[in-house]
C-alpha positions in Angstrom: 21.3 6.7 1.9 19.8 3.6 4.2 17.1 1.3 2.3 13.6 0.9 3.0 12.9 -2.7 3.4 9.0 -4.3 2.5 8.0 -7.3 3.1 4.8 -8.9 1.6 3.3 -11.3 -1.5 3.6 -10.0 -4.9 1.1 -11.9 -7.3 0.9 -12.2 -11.0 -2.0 -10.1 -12.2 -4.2 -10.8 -15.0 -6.2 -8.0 -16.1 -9.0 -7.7 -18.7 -8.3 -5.5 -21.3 -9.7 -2.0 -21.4 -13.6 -2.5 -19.5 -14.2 -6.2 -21.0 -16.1 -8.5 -18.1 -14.3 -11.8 -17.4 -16.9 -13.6 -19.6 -16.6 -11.4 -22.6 -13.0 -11.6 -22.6 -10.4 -13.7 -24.7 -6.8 -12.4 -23.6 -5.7 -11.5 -20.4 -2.6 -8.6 -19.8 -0.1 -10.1 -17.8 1.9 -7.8 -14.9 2.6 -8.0 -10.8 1.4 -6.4 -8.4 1.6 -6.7 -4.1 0.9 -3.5 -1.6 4.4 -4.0 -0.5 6.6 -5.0 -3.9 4.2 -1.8 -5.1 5.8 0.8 -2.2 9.0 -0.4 -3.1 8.7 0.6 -7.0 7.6 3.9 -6.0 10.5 4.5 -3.6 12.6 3.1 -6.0 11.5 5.3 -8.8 12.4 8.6 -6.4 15.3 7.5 -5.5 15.3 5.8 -2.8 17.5 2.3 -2.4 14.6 -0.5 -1.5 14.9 -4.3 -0.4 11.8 -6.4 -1.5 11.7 -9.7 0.6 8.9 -12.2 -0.2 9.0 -16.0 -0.8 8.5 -17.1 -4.7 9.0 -20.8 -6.1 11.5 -21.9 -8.2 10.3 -21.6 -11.2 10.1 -19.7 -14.5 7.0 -17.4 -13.1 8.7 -16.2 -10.2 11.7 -15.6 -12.4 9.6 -13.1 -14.3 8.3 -11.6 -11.4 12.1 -11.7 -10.2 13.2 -9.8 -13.4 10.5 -7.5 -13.4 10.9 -5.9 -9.8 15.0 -5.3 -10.9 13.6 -3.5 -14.0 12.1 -1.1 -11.5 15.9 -1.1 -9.3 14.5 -3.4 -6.5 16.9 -5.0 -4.5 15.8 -8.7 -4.3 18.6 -10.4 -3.0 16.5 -11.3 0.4 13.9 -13.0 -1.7 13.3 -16.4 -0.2 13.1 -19.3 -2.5 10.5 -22.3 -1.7 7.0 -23.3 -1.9 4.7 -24.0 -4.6 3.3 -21.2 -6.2 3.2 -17.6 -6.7 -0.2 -16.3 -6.1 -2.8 -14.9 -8.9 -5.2 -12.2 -9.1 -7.6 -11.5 -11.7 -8.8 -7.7 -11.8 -11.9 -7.2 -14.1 -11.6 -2.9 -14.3 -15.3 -1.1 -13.7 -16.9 1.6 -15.4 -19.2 4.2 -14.6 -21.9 2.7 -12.0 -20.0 -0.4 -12.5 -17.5 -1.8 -10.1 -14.2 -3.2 -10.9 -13.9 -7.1 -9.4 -11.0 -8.8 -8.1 -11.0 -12.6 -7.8 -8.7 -14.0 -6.0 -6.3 -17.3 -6.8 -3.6 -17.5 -4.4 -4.5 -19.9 -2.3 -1.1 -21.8 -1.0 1.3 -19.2 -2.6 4.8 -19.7 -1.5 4.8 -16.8 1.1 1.8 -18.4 2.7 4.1 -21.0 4.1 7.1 -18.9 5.8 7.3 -19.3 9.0 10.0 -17.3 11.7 13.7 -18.1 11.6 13.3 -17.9 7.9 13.8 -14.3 7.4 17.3 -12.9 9.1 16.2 -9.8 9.8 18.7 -8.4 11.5 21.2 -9.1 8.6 18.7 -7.5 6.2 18.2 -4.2 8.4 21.4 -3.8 9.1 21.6 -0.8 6.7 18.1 0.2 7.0 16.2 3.5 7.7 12.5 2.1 6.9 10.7 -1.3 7.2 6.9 -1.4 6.0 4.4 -3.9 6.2 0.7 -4.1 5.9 -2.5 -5.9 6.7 -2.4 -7.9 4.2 0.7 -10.2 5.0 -0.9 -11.3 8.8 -3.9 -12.1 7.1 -1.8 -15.1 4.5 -1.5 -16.9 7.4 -0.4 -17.7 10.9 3.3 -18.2 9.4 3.1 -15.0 7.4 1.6 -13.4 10.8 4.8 -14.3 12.9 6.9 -13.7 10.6 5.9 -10.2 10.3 5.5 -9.6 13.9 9.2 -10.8 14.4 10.6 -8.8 11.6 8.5 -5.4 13.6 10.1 -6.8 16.8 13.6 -6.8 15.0 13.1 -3.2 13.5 12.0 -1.9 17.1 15.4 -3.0 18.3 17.4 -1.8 16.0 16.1 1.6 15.7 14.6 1.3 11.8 11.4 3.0 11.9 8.0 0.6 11.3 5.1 2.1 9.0 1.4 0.1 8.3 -1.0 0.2 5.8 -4.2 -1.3 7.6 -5.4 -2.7 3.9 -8.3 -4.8 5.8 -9.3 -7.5 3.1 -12.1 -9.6 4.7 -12.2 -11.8 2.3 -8.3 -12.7 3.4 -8.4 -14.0 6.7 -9.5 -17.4 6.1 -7.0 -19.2 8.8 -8.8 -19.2 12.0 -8.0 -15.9 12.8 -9.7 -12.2 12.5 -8.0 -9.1 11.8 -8.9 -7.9 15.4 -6.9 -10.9 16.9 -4.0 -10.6 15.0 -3.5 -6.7 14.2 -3.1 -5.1 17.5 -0.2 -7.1 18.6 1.8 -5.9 14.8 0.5 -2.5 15.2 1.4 -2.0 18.4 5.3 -1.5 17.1 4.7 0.9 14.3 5.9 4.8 14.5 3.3 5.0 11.1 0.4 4.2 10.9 -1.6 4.6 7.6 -5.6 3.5 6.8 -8.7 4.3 4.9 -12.0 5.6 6.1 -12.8 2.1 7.1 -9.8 0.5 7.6 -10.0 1.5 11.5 -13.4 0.4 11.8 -13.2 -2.3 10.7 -10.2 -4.0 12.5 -10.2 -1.8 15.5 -14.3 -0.7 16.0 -13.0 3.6 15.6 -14.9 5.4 13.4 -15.5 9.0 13.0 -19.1 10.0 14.3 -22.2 10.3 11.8 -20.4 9.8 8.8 -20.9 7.1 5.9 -18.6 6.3 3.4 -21.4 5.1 0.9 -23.1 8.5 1.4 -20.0 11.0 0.6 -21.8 12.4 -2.5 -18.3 12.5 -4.0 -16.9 15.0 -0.7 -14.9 13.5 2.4 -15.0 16.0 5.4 -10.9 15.6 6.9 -12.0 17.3 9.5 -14.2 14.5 10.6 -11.5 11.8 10.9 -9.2 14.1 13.3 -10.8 11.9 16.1 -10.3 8.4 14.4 -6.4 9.4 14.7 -6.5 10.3 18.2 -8.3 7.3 19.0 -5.4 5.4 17.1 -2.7 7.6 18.9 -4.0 6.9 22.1 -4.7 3.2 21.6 -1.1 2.3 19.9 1.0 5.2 21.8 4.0 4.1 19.9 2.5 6.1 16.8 3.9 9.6 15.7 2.1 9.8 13.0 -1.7 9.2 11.9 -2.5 9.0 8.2 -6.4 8.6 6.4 -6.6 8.5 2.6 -10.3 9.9 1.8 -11.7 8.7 -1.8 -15.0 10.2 -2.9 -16.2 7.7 -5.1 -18.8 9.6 -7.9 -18.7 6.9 -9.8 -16.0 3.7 -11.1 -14.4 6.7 -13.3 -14.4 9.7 -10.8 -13.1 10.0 -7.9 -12.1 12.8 -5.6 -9.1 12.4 -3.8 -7.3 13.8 -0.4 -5.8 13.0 2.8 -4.9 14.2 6.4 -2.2 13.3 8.8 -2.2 13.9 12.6 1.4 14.3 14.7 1.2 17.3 16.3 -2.0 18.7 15.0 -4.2 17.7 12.1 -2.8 18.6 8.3 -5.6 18.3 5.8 -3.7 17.9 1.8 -5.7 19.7 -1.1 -7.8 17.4 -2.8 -7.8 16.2 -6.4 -10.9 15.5 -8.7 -9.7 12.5 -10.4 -12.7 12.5 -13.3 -10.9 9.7 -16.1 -9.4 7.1 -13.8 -6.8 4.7 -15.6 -6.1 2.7 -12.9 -7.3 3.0 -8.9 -5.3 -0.6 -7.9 -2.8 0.1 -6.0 -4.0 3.9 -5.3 -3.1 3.6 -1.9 -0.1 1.8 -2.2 1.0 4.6 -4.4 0.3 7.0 -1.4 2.6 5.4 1.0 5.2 5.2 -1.2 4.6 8.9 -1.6 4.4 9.5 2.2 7.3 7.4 3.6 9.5 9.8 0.7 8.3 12.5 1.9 8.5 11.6 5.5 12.4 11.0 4.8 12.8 14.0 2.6 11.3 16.4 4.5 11.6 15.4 8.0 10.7 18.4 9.8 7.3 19.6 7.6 4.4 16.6 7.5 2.2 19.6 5.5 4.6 19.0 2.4 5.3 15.3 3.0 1.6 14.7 3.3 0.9 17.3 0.1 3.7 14.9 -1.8 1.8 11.1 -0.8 -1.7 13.2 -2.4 -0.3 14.1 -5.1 1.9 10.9 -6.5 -1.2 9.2 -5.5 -3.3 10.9 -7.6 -0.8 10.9 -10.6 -1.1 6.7 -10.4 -4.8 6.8 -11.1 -3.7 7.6 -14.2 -1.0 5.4 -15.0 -2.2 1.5 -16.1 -0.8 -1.9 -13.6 0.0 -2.0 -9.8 2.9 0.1 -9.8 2.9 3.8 -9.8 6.2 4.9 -12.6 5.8 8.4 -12.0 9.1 10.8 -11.0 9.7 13.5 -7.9 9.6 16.1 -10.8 6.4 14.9 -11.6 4.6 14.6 -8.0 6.4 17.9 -7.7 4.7 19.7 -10.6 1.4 18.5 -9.5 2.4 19.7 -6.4 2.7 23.1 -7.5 -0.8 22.9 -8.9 0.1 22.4 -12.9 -2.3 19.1 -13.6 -2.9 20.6 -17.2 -1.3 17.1 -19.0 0.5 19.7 -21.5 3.0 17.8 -23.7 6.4 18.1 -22.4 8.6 19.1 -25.1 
């Protein structure tokens, strides 16, 4: 089977223990985390053969980070070597009316100084199927943003097909540059294209009429966003596919949970009522993982592929770190509507 290549910054995560605040706490639990090194665990955990390519230092923390990705059977053989720093994030989990922070440390990480030429793409998808990127890479930096723009030019040559996440993190592009400069030029080459119920807004001004997200009462209306995918479709014609996560945020702790994809028509997934959340980070990273498997697995039916990126998505929000280490079995199981969490014996 081809690889699915990613390419994006994985950080070292420091985490609060259980619900602590920053200022309560005396320990921090150490992992990684990254949207793209976390859709190459879950492909790698179904399965499917995955090439991680970043840029870490040389040094014992991106060692760590080194080991820890091959724990999890990603190939990292095209990981760049250079730079500073790997990149922190400190994650402070919310409760209840509370919301979980994240504060940011990552300023001059070693990815945030690639630049094109660095990455031989065309060596690397030689023997690739897949390549995924998201909003979050273009937004490191001008270096980061050519870089990913060449490796999408690449992959549109040779035939690999290109998949997004939007992830817009305002808080991210600090270079000179908005998300509404830089975007349309990487989306423009992506046969995927993957966002939340603001993602489109606010990079590209679509939105679905009369609705807002901070007034969902808990319930997401699919149906609403089948015009914020046809408004994609026809601006970045390239597209086959359309995809919008829908969270229904009750509270830090409870969530409900669904999705819809546009190709030929508009699927709509069941949705999940996700009422003692673990772990959201990463919630949507879990979902592409979910949907580019079930894109390759079953090619011809976007209800199940779209019913299999729900459901492994869901299933994360209950497992602890970036990474979702759930199996097909699993998402499958889920799938077929047994969420009863009965001891397997």
């Amino acid at each position: 089977m081809k690889k699915v290549v990613t390419f994006g910054e994985i950080m070292l995560r420091l985490a609060t223990p259980g619900y602590q605040r920053f200022i309560q706490s005396t320990n921090l639990n150490a992992t990684f985390g990254g949207g793209e090194a976390n859709v190459a665990v879950s492909l790698s955990n179904y399965g499917i053969p995955t090439d991680f390519v970043t840029r870490l230092p040389k040094n014992d923390i991106a060692e760590w980070c080194i080991s820890d990705l091959r724990k999890y059977n990603v190939g990292v053989n095209n990981i760049l070597r250079g730079g500073d720093r790997v990149g922190i994030y400190f994650l402070e989990t919310g409760a209840v009316a509370r919301a979980s922070k994240v504060v940011y440390d990552r300023a001059n990480s070693a990815i945030a100084d690639i630049k094109p030429g660095m990455v031989d793409w065309k060596e690397i998808f030689k023997d690739a199927q897949w390549f995924h990127w998201t909003g979050i890479t273009p937004a490191l930096s001008q270096g980061a943003a050519d870089a990913c723009l060449e490796a999408i030019k690449v992959a549109n040559e040779m035939g690999v097909t290109v998949s997004t996440d939007l992830n817009f993190r305002k808080n991210l592009w600090k270079y000179g540059k908005t998300a509404s400069e830089v975007m349309p030029a990487l989306v423009e080459g992506c046969d995927v294209i993957l966002g939340n119920e603001e993602d489109a807004e606010k990079v590209f001004g679509i939105k679905p009429e009369g609705f807002d997200v901070a007034h969902t009462g808990g319930e997401v209306n699919a149906a609403e966003f089948e015009s914020v995918c046809t408004q994609m479709m026809k601006k970045f014609p390239r597209a086959k596919k359309v995809i919008i996560t829908l969270r229904g945020s009750i509270n830090a702790n409870h969530n409900t949970w669904r999705g819809c994809l546009y190709s030929d028509k508009l699927y709509v997934s069941k949705g999940y009522d996700i009422t003692h959340i673990v772990d959201r980070v990463g919630g949507g990273d879990s979902f592409m993982g979910g949907l580019i498997y079930g894109l390759i697995t079953y090619p011809d039916n976007d209800q199940n592929a779209l019913e299999f990126a729900v459901a492994a998505s869901c299933l994360k929000h209950t497992v602890y770190g970036d990474f979702n280490l759930v199996t097909v079995p699993e998402v499958e199981n889920l799938m077929k509507g047994d969420g009863s969490g009965r001891v397997s014996r």
